[in-house]
C-alpha positions in Angstrom: 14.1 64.8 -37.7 10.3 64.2 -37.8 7.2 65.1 -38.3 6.7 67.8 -40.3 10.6 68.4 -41.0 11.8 70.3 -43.8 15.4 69.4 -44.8 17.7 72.3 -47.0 20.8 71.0 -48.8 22.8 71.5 -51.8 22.4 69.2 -54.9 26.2 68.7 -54.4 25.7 66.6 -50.8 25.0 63.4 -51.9 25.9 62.0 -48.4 23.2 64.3 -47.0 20.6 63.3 -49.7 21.4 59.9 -49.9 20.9 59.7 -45.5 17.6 61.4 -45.6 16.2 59.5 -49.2 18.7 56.2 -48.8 17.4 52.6 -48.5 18.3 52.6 -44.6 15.7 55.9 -44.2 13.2 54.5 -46.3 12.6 51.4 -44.3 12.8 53.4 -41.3 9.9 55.2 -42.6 8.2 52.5 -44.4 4.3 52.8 -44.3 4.6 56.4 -42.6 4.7 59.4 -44.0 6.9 61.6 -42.3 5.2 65.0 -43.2 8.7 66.8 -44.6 10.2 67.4 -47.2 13.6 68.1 -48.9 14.6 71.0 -50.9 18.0 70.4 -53.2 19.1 73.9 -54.0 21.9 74.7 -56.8 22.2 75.7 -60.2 20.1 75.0 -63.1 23.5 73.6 -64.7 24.5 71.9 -61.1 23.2 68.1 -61.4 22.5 65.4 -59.0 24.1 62.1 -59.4 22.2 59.6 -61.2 22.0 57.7 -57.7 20.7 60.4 -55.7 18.1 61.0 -59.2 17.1 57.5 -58.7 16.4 57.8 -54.7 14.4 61.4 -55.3 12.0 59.0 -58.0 11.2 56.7 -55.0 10.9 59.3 -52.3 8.1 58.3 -49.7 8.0 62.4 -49.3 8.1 65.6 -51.0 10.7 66.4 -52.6 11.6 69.5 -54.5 14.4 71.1 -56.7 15.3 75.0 -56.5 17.2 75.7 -59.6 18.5 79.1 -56.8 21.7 78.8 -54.7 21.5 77.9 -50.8 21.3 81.5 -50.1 18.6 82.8 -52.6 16.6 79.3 -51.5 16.7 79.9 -48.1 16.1 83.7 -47.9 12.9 82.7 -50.4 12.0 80.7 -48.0 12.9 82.3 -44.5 9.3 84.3 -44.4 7.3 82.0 -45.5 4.5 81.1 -43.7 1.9 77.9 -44.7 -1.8 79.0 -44.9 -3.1 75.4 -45.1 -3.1 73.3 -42.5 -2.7 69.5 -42.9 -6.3 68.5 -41.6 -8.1 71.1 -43.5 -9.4 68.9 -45.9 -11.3 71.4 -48.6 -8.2 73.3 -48.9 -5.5 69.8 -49.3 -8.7 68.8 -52.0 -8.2 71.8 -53.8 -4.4 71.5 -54.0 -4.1 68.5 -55.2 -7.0 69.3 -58.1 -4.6 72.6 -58.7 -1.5 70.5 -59.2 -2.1 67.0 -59.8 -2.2 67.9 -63.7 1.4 68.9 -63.6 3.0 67.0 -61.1 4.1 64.2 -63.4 5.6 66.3 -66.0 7.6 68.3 -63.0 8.7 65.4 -61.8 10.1 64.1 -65.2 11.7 66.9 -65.7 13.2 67.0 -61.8 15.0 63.6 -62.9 16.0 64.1 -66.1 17.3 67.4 -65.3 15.6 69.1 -68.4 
């Protein structure tokens, strides 16, 4: 991977998470940012184990959790199709006003699994 790589897997791969989030991948990427992300798809009632909880809080990149299966996540986001682009700098300034507010309280509730 690279770049601007965005990785699908089930909450139940902890060998996948823990390659792309693990110790080894974040010195790899230390003081970089790749541009990806991850998705964990599964169940609301599907958890992560507290190890993979504790690499997603120190993530040096997005990562998101789809409470959807692998198929509903992927066909949700098979069409999708970015209208911001990373160097357009009003619209990333506007974003980050939009979400900022709630991004701490999502994330809480990402790790605790509430």
């Amino acid at each position: 991977g690279g770049g601007g790589d965005c990785y699908v897997t089930h909450v139940s791969r902890a060998d996948i998470i823990q390659g792309l989030l693990g110790p080894h991948a974040m010195r790899a990427s230390a003081g970089s940012h790749p541009g990806g992300g991850l998705i964990i798809a599964g169940a609301s009632d599907e958890q992560a184990q507290p190890f993979i909880e504790e690499l997603v809080r120190m993530a040096s990149f997005p990562v998101l959790r789809s409470n959807l299966s692998m198929t509903e996540t992927l066909a949700a986001i098979k069409d999708l199709r970015p209208k911001m682009q990373a160097d357009d700098n009003e619209r990333v300034r506007q974003v980050i006003e939009l979400y900022s507010p709630h991004l701490q309280d999502a994330t809480e509730r990402l790790v605790e699994g509430r």
